[in-house]
C-alpha positions as CSV (number, residue, x, y, z in Angstrom):
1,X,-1.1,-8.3,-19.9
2,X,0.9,-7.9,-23.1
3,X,-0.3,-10.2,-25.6
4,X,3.0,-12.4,-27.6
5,X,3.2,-10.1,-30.7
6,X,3.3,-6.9,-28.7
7,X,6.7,-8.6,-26.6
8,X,8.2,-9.7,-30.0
9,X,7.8,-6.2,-31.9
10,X,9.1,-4.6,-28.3
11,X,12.0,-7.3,-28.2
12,X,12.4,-6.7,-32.4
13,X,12.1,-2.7,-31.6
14,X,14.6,-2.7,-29.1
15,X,17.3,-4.8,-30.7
16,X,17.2,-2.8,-34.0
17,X,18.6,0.4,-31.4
18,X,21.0,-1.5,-30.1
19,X,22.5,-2.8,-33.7
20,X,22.0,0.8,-34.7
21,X,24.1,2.2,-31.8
22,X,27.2,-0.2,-32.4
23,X,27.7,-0.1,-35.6
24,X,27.9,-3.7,-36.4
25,X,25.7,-6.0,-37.2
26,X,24.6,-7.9,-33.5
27,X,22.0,-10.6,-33.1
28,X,19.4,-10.3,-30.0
29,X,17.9,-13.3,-28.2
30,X,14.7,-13.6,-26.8
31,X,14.8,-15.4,-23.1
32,X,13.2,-19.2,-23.4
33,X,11.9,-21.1,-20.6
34,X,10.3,-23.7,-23.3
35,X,8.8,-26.9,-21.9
36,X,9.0,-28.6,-25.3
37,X,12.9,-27.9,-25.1
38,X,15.3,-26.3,-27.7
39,X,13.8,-25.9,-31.0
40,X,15.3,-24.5,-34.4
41,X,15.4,-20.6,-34.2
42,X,13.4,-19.3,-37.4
43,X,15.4,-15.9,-39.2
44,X,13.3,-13.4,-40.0
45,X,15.4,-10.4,-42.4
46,X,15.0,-6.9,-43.8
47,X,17.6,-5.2,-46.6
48,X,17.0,-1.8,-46.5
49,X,18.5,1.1,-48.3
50,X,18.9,4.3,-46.6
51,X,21.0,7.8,-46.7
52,X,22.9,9.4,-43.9
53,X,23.0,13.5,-43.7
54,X,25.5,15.9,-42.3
55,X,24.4,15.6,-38.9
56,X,24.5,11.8,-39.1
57,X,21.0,11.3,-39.4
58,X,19.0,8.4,-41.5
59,X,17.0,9.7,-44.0
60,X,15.4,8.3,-47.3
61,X,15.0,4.5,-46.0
62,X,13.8,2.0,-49.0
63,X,13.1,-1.2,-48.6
64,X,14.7,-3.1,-50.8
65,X,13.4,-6.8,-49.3
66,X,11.7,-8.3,-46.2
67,X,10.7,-11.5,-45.0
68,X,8.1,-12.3,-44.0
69,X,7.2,-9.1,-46.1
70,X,5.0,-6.4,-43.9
71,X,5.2,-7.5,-41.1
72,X,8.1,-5.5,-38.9
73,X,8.7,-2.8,-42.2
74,X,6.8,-0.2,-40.1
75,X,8.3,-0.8,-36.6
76,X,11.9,-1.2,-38.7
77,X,11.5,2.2,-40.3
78,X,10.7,4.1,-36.7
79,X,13.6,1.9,-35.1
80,X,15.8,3.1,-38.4
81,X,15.0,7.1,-37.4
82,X,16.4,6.9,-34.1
83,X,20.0,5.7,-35.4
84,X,22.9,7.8,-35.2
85,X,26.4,7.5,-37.4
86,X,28.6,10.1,-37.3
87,X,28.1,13.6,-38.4
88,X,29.7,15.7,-40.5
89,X,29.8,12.4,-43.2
90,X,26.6,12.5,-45.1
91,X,26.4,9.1,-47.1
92,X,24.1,8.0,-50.2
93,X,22.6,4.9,-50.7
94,X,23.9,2.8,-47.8
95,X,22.6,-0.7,-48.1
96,X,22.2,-2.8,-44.7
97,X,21.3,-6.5,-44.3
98,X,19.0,-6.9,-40.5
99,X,17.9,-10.3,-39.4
100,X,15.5,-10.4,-36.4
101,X,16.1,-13.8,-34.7
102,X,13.4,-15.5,-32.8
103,X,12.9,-18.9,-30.6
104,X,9.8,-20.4,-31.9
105,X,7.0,-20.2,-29.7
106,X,5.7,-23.2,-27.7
107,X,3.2,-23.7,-25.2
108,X,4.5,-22.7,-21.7
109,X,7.0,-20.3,-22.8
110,X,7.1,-17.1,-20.4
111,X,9.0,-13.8,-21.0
């Protein structure tokens, strides 16, 4: 069984390739089946700093600011490797806000 934090860094994992194949910035959701009912989502957020070579690849990824600091930089920076922008466009110092949105947890709640 795949313990809570595994599924979020999979959900947070998979919804930074996503945003990275669009484009534009997008928001994933997590599925809820809370018993408490709705609560208020908590936004998590990286700024990162990055560049982009000829063959549209990321290279050269700062962080520039994370909260809660540490705790998705690593998974963010793999995620980040895998993106793809257009080649033959090499870029310097592209700055890019991500927020990872999450339900808060409650007692119950199945994914």
């Amino acid at each position: 069984m795949i313990k809570p934090a595994a599924k979020i860094m999979l959900l947070v994992l998979f919804s930074l390739s996503l945003t990275a194949c669009t484009g534009s910035e997008k928001t994933a959701k997590s599925p809820s089946n809370s018993v408490t009912g709705p609560q208020k989502p908590q936004t998590d957020f990286a700024r990162v700093k990055f560049d982009v070579d000829a063959e549209g690849r990321v290279q050269n990824i700062r962080l520039l600011e994370s909260h809660p600091s540490g705790i998705f930089d690593n998974e963010m920076r793999m995620a980040m490797q895998k993106w793809r922008y257009e080649s033959g466009k090499p870029t310097k110092d592209l700055i890019v806000n991500i927020r990872f949105k999450k339900e808060s947890s409650a007692v119950g709640e199945s994914f």
